[in-house]
C-alpha positions as CSV (number, residue, x, y, z in Angstrom):
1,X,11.6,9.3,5.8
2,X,9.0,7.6,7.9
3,X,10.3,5.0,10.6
4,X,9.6,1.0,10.3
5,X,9.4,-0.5,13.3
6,X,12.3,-2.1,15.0
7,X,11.1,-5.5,14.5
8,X,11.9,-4.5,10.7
9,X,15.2,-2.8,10.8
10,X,17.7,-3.9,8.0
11,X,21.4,-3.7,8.0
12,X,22.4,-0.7,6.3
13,X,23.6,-2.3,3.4
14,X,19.8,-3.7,3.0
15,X,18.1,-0.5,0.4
16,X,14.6,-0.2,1.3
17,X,12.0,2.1,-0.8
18,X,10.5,3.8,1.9
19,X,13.5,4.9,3.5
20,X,15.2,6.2,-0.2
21,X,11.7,7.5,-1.6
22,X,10.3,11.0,0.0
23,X,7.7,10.5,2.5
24,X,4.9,12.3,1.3
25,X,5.0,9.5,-1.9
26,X,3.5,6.8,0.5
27,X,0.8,8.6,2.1
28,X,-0.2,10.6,-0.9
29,X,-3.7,11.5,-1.6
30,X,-3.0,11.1,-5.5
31,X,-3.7,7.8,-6.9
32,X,-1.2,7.9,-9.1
33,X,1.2,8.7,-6.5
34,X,-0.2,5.7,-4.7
35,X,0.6,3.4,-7.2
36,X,3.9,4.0,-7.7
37,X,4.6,3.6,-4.0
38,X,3.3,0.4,-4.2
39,X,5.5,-0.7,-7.9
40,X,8.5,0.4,-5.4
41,X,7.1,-1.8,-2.5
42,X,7.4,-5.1,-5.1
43,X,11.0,-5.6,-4.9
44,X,11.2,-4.8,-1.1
45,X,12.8,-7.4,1.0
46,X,10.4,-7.2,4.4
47,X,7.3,-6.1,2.4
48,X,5.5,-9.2,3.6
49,X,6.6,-8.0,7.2
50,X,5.8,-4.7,6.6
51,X,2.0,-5.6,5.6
52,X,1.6,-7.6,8.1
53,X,3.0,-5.2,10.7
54,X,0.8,-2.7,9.3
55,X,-2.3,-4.7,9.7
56,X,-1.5,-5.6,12.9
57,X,-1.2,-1.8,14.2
58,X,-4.3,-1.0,11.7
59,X,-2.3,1.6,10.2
60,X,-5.1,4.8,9.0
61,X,-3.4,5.1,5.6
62,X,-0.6,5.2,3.5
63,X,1.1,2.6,1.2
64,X,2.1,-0.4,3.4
65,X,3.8,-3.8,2.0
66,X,3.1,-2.7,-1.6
67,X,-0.7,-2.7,-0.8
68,X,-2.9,1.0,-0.2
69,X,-4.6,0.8,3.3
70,X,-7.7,3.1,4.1
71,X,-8.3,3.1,7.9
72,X,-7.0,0.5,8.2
73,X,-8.1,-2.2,5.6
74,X,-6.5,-3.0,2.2
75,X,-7.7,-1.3,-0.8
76,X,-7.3,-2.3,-4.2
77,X,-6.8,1.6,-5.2
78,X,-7.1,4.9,-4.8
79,X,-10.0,6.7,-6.3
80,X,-9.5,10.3,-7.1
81,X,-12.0,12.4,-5.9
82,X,-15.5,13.2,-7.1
83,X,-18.0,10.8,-8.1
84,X,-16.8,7.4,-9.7
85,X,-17.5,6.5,-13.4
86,X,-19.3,3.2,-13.9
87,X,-16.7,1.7,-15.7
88,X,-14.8,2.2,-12.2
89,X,-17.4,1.1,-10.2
90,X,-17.5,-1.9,-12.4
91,X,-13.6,-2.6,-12.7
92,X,-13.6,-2.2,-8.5
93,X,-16.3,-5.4,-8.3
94,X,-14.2,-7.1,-10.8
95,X,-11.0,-6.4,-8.8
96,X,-12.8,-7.4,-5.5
97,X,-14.7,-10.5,-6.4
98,X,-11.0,-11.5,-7.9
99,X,-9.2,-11.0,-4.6
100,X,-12.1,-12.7,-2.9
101,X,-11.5,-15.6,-5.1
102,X,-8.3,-16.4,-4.2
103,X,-8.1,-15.5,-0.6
104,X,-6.5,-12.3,-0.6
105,X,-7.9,-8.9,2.0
């Protein structure tokens, strides 16, 4: 399991995903993968910590607060590799100009 920073630790009692869930499911290069790490990150007590925390260091990758980071920036998602269909390209604008609607990274 990966470490979280002190500032995060938990009592043992506290469960968190990413110290239950194998390590290579957070920094995944499947999407899929990806987006289960991050359906495990929603119920996570210090997610919001977390996120932040990871923003703060600019993290490279990995799933961080329930949210995909990419060198260090929040992504919406993972794309698999090769070239992205247009309905992708299309559902990515949608996705972004909705985040940038309501103030979200």
């Amino acid at each position: 399991m990966f470490s979280v920073p002190a500032a995060l630790d938990q009592p043992v009692s506290v469960s968190l995903p990413c110290r239950t869930e194998p390590d290579d499911l957070w920094f995944s290069e499947s999407p899929s993968e990806l987006e289960q790490a991050k359906v495990l990150c929603a119920a996570c007590p210090i997610r919001r910590a977390c996120l932040a925390g990871a923003l703060e260091r600019r993290e490279f990758a990995g799933v961080w607060g329930g949210e995909i980071l990419d060198r260090g920036a929040v992504i919406a998602r993972k794309r698999p590799r090769g070239r992205p269909s247009k309905a992708d390209l299309a559902r990515d604008a949608e996705i972004a100009a909705a985040r940038a609607a309501a103030g979200v990274a």
